[in-house]
C-alpha positions, 0 to 999 in steps of 0.5 A, spaced: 534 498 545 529 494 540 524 499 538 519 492 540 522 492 547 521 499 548 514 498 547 514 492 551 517 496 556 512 501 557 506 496 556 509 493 563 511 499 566 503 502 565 500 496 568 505 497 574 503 503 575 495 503 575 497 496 578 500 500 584 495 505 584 489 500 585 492 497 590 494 503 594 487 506 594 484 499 596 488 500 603 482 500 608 487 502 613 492 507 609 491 514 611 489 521 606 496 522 606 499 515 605 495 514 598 497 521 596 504 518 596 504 512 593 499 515 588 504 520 586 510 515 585 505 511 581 505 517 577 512 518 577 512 511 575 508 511 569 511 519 566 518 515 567 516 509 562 512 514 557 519 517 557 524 511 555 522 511 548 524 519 548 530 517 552 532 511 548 530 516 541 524 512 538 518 515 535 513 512 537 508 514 531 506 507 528 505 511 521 512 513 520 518 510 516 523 509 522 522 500 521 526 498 517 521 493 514 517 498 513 521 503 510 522 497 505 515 496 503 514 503 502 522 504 498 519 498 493 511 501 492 514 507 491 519 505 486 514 500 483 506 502 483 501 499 482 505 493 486 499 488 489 500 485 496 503 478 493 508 481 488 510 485 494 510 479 499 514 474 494 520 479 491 521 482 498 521 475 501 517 478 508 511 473 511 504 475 509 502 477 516 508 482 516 507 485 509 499 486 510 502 490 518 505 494 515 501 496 509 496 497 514 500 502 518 502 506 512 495 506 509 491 508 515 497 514 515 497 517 508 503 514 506 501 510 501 494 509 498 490 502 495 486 501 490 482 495 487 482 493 481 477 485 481 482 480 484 487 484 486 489 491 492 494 495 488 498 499 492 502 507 490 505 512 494 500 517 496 500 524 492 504 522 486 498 520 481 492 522 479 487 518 479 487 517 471 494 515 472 493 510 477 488 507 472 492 506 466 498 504 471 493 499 474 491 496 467 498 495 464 500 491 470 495 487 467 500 482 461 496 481 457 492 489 457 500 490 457 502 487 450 496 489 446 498 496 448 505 495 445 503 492 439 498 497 439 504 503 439 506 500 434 501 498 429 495 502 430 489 501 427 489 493 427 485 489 426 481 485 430 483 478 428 490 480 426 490 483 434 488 476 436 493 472 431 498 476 435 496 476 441 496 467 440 488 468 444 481 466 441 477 472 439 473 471 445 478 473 449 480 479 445 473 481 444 474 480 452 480 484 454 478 489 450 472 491 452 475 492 459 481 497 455 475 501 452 471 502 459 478 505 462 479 509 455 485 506 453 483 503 447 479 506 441 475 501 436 472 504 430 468 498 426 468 499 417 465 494 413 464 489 419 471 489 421 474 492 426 480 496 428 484 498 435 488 503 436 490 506 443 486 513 445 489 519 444 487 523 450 491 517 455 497 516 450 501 521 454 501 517 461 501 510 457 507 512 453 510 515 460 508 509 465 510 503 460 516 503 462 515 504 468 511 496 470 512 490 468 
């Protein structure tokens, strides 16, 4: 049996049992003992449905991972952090409401947790980064963040002008960018004679070189 017809089953089945007992406490003419009767089959009733979910193996905590769609989204976040809600919705081809269900199940239990980052909601398994790790993650999820660091890898010390010839973008847009990269401790600028140079912060290089590879 369908873990959804279980639910609804034991929906109905509660309905009818509190159904069942109001009616018989309403009957003026029914005696004391008549009322303990049918109350006491109610009950039976109403512990007869909570049990079919035992019976039929189901587990009814909603955080758990016994969906399938569920079990999914978890697999894919897990195996792609920092994933936001319409990367997951397009690459697992699930509608928005059910995606946005299940990852509010699996937030509100502790398996997952969300973190913004301006226009998007980025999702991580629960535990596994610290909260430096899910910033450098965050922003490498980010093109263009993502090829400066590459670049930066590479040629350390760049010039700004060179960074931004590289890159095909105006200066502006690279004077953007990188003020962003230097609030999250990515980046290092150094400015000599009005020119000024970019290369990546040392004290976050070992988490940039392990979660490069790891987003895209």
């Amino acid at each position: 049996m369908k873990r959804e017809d279980v639910l609804t089953l034991l929906f109905i089945g509660l309905l009818l049992g509190v159904s069942f007992v109001g009616i018989a406490s309403s009957q003026g003419d029914a005696s004391e003992a008549q009322y303990l009767l049918s109350l006491g089959k109610s009950q039976s009733l109403v512990q007869s449905v909570i049990s079919l979910p035992i019976i039929a193996g189901v587990d009814l905590d909603e955080g758990s991972l016994n969906s399938s769609a569920r079990g999914e989204i978890f697999n894919f976040v897990r195996d792609n952090p920092g994933v936001h809600f319409r990367w997951i919705c397009r690459h697992l081809g699930m509608s928005i409401g059910v995606v946005q269900y299940h990852l509010g199940l699996l937030t509100s239990t502790g398996h997952l947790i969300s973190r913004r980052e301006r226009r998007y909601k980025r999702y991580f398994e629960s535990g596994r980064f610290s909260e430096t790790d899910i910033e450098v993650i965050s922003t490498l999820r980010n093109g263009t963040a993502r090829k400066i660091i590459t670049i930066l890898l590479g040629e350390p010390n760049l010039r700004h002008a060179d960074l931004a010839s590289l890159l095909d973008i105006s200066s502006q847009a690279l004077t953007w960018q990188m003020k962003r990269l230097k609030a999250n401790g990515l980046v290092g600028v150094e400015t000599e004679c009005r020119k000024t140079r970019y290369s990546v912060a040392e004290e976050n290089l070992p988490a940039i070189k392990e979660f490069l590879d790891l987003v895209y």
